[in-house]
C-alpha positions as a printed NumPy array, in Angstrom:
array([[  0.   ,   0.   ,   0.   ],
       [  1.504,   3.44 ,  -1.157],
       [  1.872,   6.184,   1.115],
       [ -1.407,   9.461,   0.731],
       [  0.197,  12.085,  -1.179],
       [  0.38 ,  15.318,   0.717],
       [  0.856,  17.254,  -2.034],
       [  1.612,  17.392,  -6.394],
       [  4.903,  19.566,  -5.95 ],
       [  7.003,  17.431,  -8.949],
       [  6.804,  13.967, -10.224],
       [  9.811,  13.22 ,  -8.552],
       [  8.143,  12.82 ,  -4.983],
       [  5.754,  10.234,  -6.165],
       [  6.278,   7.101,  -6.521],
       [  5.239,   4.397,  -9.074],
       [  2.07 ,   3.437,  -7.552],
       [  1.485,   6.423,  -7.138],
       [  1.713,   7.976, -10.281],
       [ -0.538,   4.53 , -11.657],
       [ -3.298,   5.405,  -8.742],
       [ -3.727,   9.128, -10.286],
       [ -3.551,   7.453, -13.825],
       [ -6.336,   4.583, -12.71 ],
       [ -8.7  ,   7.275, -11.074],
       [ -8.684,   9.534, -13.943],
       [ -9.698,   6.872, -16.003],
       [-12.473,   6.239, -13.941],
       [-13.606,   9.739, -13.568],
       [-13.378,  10.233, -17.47 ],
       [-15.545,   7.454, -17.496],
       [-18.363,   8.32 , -15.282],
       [-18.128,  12.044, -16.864],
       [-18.385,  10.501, -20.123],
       [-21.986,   8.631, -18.958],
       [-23.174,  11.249, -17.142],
       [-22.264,   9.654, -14.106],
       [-21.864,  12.988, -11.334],
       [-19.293,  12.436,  -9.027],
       [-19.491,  15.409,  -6.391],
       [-17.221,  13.954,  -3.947],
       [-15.654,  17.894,  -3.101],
       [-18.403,  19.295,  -2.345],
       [-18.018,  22.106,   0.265],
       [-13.853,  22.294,  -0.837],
       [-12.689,  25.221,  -2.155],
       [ -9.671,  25.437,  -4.334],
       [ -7.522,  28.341,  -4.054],
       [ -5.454,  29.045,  -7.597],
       [ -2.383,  31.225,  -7.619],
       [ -1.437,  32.379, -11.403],
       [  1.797,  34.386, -11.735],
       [  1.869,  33.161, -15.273],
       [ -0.856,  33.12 , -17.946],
       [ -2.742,  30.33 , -19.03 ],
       [ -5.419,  28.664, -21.154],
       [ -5.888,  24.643, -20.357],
       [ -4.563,  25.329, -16.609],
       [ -6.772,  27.406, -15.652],
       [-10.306,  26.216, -17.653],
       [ -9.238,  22.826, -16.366],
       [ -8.633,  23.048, -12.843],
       [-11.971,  25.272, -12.538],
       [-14.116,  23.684, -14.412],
       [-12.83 ,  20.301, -12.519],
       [-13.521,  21.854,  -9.363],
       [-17.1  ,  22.363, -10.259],
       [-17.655,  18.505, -11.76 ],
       [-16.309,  17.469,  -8.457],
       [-18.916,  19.742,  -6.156],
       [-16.551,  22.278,  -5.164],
       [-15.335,  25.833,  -6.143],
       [-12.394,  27.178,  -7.733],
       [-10.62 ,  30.948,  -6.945],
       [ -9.091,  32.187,  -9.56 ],
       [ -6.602,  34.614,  -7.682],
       [ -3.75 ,  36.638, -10.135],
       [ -0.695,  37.813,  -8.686],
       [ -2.065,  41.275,  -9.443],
       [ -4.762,  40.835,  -7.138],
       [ -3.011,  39.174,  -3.804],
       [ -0.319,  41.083,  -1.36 ],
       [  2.207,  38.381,  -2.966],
       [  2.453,  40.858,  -5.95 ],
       [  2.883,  43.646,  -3.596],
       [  6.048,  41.493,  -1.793],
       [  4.042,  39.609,   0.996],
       [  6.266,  37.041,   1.9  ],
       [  5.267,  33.544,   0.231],
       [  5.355,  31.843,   3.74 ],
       [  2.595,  34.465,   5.342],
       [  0.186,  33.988,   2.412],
       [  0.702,  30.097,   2.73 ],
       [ -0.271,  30.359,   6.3  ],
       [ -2.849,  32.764,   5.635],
       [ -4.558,  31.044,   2.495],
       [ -4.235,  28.126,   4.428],
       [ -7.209,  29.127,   6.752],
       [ -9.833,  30.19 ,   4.131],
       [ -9.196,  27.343,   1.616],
       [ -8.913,  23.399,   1.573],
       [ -5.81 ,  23.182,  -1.503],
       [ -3.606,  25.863,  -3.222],
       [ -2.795,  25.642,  -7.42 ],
       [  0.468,  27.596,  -8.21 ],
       [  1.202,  28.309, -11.854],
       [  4.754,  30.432, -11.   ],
       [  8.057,  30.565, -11.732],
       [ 10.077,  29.542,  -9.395],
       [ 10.053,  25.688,  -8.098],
       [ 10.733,  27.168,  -4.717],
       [  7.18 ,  29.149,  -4.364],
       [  5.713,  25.794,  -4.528],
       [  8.017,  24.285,  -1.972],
       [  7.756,  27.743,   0.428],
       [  4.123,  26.887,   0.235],
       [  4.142,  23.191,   0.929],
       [  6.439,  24.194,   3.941],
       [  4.45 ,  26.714,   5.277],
       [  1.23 ,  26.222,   4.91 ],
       [ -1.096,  23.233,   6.1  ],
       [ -2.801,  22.494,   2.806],
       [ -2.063,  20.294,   0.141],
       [  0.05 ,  22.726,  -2.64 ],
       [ -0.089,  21.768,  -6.501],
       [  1.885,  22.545,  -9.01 ],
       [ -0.094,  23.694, -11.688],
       [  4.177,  24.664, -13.593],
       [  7.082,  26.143, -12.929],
       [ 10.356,  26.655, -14.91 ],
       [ 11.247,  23.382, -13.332],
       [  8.413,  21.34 , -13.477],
       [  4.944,  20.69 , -14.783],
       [  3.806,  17.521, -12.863],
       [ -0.048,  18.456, -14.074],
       [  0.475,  17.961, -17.792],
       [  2.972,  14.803, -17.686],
       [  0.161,  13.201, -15.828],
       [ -2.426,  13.626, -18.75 ],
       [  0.463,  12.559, -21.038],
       [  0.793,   9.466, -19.706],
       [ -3.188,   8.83 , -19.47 ],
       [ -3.078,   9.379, -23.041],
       [ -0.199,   7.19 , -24.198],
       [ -1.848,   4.432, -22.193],
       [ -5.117,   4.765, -23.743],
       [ -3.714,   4.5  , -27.057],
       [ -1.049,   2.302, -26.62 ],
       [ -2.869,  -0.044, -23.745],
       [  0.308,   0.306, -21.086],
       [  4.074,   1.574, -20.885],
       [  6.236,  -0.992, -20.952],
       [  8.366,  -1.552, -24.095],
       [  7.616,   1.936, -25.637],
       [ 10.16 ,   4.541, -26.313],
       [  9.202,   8.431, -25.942],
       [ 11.165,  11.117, -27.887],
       [ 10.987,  14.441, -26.629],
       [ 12.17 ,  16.966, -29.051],
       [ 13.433,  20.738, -28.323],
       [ 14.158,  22.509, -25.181],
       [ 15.007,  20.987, -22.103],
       [ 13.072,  22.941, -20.191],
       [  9.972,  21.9  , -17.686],
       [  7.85 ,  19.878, -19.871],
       [ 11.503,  17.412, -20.584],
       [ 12.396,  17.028, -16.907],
       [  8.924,  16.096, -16.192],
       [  8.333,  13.772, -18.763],
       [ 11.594,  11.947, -18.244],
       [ 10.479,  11.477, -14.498],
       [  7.213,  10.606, -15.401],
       [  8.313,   8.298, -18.529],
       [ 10.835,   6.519, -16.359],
       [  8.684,   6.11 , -13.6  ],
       [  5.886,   4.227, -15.962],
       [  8.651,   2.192, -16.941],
       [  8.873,   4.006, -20.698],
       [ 12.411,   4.466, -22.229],
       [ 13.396,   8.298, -22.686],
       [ 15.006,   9.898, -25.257],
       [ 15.776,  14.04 , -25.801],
       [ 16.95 ,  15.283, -28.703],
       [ 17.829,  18.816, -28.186],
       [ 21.021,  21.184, -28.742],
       [ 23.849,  20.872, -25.997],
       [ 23.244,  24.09 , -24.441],
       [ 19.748,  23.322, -23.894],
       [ 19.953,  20.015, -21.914],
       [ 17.185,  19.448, -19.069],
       [ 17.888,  19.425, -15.705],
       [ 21.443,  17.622, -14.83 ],
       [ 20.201,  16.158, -11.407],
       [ 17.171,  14.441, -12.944],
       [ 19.173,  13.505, -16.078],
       [ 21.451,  12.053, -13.384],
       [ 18.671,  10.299, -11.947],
       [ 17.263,   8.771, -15.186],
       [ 20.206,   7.011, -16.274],
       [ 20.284,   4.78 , -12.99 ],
       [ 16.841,   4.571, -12.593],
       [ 15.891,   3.608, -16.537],
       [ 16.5  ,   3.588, -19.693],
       [ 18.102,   7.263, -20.595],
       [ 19.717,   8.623, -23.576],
       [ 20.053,  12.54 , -24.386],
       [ 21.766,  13.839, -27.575],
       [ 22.001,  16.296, -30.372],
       [ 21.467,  13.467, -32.918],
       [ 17.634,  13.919, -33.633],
       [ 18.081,  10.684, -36.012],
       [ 19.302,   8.905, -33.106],
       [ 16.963,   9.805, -30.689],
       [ 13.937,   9.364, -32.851],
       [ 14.604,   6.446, -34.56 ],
       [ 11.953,   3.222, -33.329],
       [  9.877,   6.008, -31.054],
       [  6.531,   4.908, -30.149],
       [  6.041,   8.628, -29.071],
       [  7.286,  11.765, -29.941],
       [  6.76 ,  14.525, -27.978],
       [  7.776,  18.438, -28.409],
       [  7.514,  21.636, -26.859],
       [  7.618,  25.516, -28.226],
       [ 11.541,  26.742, -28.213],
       [ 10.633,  29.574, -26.264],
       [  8.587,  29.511, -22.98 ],
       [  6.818,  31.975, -20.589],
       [  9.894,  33.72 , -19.225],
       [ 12.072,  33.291, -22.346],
       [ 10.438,  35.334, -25.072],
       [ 13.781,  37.998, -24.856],
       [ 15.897,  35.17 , -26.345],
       [ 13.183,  33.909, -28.815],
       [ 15.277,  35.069, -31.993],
       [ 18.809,  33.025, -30.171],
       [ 16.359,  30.433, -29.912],
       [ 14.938,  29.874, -33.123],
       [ 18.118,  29.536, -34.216],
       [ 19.814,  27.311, -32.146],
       [ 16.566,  24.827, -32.423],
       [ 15.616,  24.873, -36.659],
       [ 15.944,  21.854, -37.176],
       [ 14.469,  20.127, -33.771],
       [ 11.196,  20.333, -35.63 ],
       [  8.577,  17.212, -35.414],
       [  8.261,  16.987, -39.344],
       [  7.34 ,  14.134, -41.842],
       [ 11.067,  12.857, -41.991],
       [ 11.227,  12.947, -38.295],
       [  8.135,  10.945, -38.364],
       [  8.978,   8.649, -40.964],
       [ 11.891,   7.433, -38.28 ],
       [  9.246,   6.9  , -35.88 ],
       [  7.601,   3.591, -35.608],
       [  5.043,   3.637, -38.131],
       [  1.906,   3.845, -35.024],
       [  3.972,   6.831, -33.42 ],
       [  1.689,   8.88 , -31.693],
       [  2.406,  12.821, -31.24 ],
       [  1.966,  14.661, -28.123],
       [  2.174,  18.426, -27.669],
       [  1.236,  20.109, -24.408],
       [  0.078,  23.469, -26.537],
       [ -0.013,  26.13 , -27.619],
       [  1.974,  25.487, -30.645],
       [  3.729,  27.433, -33.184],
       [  2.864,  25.832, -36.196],
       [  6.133,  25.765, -38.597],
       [  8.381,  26.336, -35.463],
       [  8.518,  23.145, -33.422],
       [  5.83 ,  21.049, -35.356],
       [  5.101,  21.047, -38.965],
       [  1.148,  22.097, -39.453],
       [  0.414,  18.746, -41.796],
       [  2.184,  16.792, -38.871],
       [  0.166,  18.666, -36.428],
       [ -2.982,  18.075, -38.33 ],
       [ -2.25 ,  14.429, -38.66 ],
       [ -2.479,  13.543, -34.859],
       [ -4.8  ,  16.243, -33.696],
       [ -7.243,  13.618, -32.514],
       [ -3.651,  12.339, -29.597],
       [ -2.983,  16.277, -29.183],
       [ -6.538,  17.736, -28.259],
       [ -7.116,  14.482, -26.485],
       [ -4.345,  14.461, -24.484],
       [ -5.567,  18.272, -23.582],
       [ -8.614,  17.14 , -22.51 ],
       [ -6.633,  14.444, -20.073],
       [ -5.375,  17.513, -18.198],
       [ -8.9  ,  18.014, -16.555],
       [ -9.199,  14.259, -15.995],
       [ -5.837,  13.851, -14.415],
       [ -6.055,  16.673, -12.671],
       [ -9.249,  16.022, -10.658],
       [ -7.969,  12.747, -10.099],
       [ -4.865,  14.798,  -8.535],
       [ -7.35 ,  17.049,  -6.469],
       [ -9.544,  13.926,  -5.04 ],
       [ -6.354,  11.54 ,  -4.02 ],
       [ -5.189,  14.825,  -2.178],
       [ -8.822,  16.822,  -0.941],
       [-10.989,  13.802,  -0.082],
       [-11.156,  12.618,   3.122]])
């Protein structure tokens, strides 16, 4: 029997059970929203949601979740708290901590999620930070195991940066027992700690040899070059990653059922080629929709009691 989780700060902190609990609940709770099936087991919880950076599927999904599950969502910008105004992160844990039953930070900085965790009494989520994005690896997996019935065997890709989205899928990927590969230039690598990790704890291979790295995926993954935070360097960028694009010939190294992820918005002609993008819509806007499967299946294993 796997330890509660306490809180969805990074993959890293969960274990394999874990990870498969969140993944067997969501199916469940995809199901029953499917068939109509209501499911208000949070009724009376209120979910607090810090956003210090914009956001489409993050927000729509984590409120609208909320609401399927009987509770209620806050949507609460860093324009409109004291935290903007430099209120330390540990009084408006402690303070949040008394009105509402779970925080949702989308920030920058991994630590604001771990200052919250320590300080307050709540369970903290990560809804992505420059480090991490815990949330969306979660409805990546639920997707590559509802088209591909499991994880073991398959090779992911992940092409372009090695920014959040790689060190959490190559967490996540290892952890569902998926090899990893990341195909991105060398001064662009993910995290060196978790790549660290992933080479004792699975199969691990990172390179500038898209060809390489590609070759006999089962999924292929990518990312836009420049995140929230980097658009100053987006020029540097575009140049340093032309030709980590998720194209035909890229796909035509792929097994021949190679399924593409994205976790959006995408910059059609940049990262992903348009007919490419077209071609596995039906994986991409799927795996979108995961996000507010996953992540009520996060918010019950950590609000219900």
């Amino acid at each position: 029997m796997s330890e509660p989780m306490k809180h969805l700060k990074k993959l890293g902190d969960l274990s394999p059970e874990q990870i498969m609990g969140i993944l067997n609940l969501a199916d469940q709770l995809k199901y029953e929203q499917k068939h109509g099936i209501s499911h208000p087991v949070l009724a009376g919880k209120t979910l607090g949601m810090i956003f210090q950076k914009a956001s489409t599927r993050t927000r729509v999904s984590f409120e609208v979740g909320m609401y399927q599950l009987g509770g209620n969502a806050l949507f609460l910008s860093s324009r409109d708290l004291q935290i903007g105004r430099g209120e330390p992160i540990a009084d408006t844990a402690r303070v949040l901590s008394r009105y509402v039953d779970a925080i949702m930070i989308r920030t920058f900085a991994q630590q604001e999620v771990e200052d919250l965790a320590q300080y307050g009494s709540i369970p903290i989520i990560n809804g992505l930070t420059d480090y991490a994005h815990p949330c969306q690896v979660l409805a990546d997996l639920m997707t590559i195991r509802e088209r591909k019935g499991g994880f073991k065997g398959l090779k992911l890709c992940f092409i372009g940066d090695g920014n959040n989205m790689a060190n959490s899928l190559i967490v996540g990927g290892i952890k569902a027992g998926m090899q990893v590969n990341i195909a991105c230039p060398a001064a662009y690598q993910p995290d060196v700690a978790i790549m660290a990790w992933a080479k004792e704890n699975g199969q691990f291979e990172v390179s500038e040899d898209i060809a390489a790295m590609a070759s006999g995926a089962d999924v292929v993954y990518t990312d836009v070059w420049a995140s929230m935070g980097d658009e100053g360097e987006a020029e540097v960028r575009k140049a340093a990653f032309a030709s980590y694009q998720v194209n035909a010939g890229v796909m035509a190294l792929a097994k021949k059922d190679a399924m593409v992820l994205h976790c959006l918005p995408a910059h059609r002609g940049e990262e992903i080629t348009a007919d490419v993008l077209e071609a596995h819509a039906d994986e991409i806007f799927e795996e979108a929709e995961n996000r507010l499967h996953a992540q009520k299946a996060v918010l019950v294993k950590l609000m219900k009691k």
